[in-house]
C-alpha positions in Angstrom: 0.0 0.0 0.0 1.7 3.4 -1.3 0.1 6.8 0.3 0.1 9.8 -1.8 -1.9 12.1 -0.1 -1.7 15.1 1.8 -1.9 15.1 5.5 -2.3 19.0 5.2 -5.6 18.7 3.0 -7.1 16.5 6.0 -7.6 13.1 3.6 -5.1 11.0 1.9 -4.7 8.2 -1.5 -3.7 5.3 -0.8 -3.2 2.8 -3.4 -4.0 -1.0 -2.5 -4.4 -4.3 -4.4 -8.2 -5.7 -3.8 -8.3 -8.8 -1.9 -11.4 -10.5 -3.4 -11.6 -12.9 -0.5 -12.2 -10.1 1.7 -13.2 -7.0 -0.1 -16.8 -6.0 0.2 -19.7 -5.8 -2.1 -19.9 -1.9 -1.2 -16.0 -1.7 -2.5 -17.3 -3.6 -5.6 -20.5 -0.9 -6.1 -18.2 1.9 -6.0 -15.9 0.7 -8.5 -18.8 -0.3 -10.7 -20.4 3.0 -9.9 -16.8 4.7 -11.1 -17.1 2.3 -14.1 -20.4 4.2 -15.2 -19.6 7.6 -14.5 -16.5 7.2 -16.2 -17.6 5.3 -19.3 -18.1 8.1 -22.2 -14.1 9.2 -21.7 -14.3 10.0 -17.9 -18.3 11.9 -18.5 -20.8 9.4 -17.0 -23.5 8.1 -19.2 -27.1 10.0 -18.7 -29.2 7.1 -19.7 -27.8 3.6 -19.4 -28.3 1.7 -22.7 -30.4 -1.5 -22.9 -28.0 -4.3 -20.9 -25.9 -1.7 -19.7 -25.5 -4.2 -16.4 -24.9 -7.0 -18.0 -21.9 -5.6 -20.4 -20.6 -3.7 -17.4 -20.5 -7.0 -15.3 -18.4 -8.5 -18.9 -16.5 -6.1 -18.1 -15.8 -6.2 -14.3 -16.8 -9.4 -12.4 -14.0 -11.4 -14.2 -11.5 -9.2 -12.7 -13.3 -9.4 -9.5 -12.7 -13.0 -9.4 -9.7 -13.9 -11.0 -7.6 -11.3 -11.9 -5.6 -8.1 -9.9 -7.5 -5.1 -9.0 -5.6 -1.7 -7.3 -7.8 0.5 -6.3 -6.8 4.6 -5.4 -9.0 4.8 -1.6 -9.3 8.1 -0.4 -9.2 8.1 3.4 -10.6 11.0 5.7 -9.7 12.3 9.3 -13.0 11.2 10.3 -12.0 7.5 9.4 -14.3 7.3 6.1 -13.1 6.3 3.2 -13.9 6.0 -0.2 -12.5 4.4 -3.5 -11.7 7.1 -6.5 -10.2 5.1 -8.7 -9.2 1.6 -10.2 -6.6 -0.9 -12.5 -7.7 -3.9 -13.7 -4.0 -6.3 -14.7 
């Protein structure tokens, strides 16, 4: 796990391989989530086409399971956290 955030702003990016034996469903939503609002070259979609969930879950879920994920979390004073950004290897 690298940090590259800035104690000063009050939150901080850390970058950490997803364990898919523990990550949680929520970490999962919020890189699907980032998958969609990042689809049209980083503008989200407005309207999800017809099987939208099923070609984003081509896309994700194999990766989930059987490949490496990073994911960039950033991480508050206040404990809470939340993932910004991902690399699927």
């Amino acid at each position: 796990m690298d940090d590259i955030g800035g104690a000063n702003y009050g939150s901080s990016i850390t970058v950490e391989q997803f364990d898919r034996l523990v990550c949680s469903e929520a970490d999962r939503n919020e890189v699907r989530s980032i998958f969609v609002d990042s689809f049209l070259v980083g503008r989200p979609l407005s309207d999800l086409p017809r099987y939208f969930d099923e070609y984003r879950s081509l896309c994700l879920d194999w990766y989930f399971e059987h490949a490496i994920v990073f994911v960039a979390r950033e991480s508050h004073r206040d404990r809470s956290s939340r993932i910004v950004g991902y690399t699927l290897i």
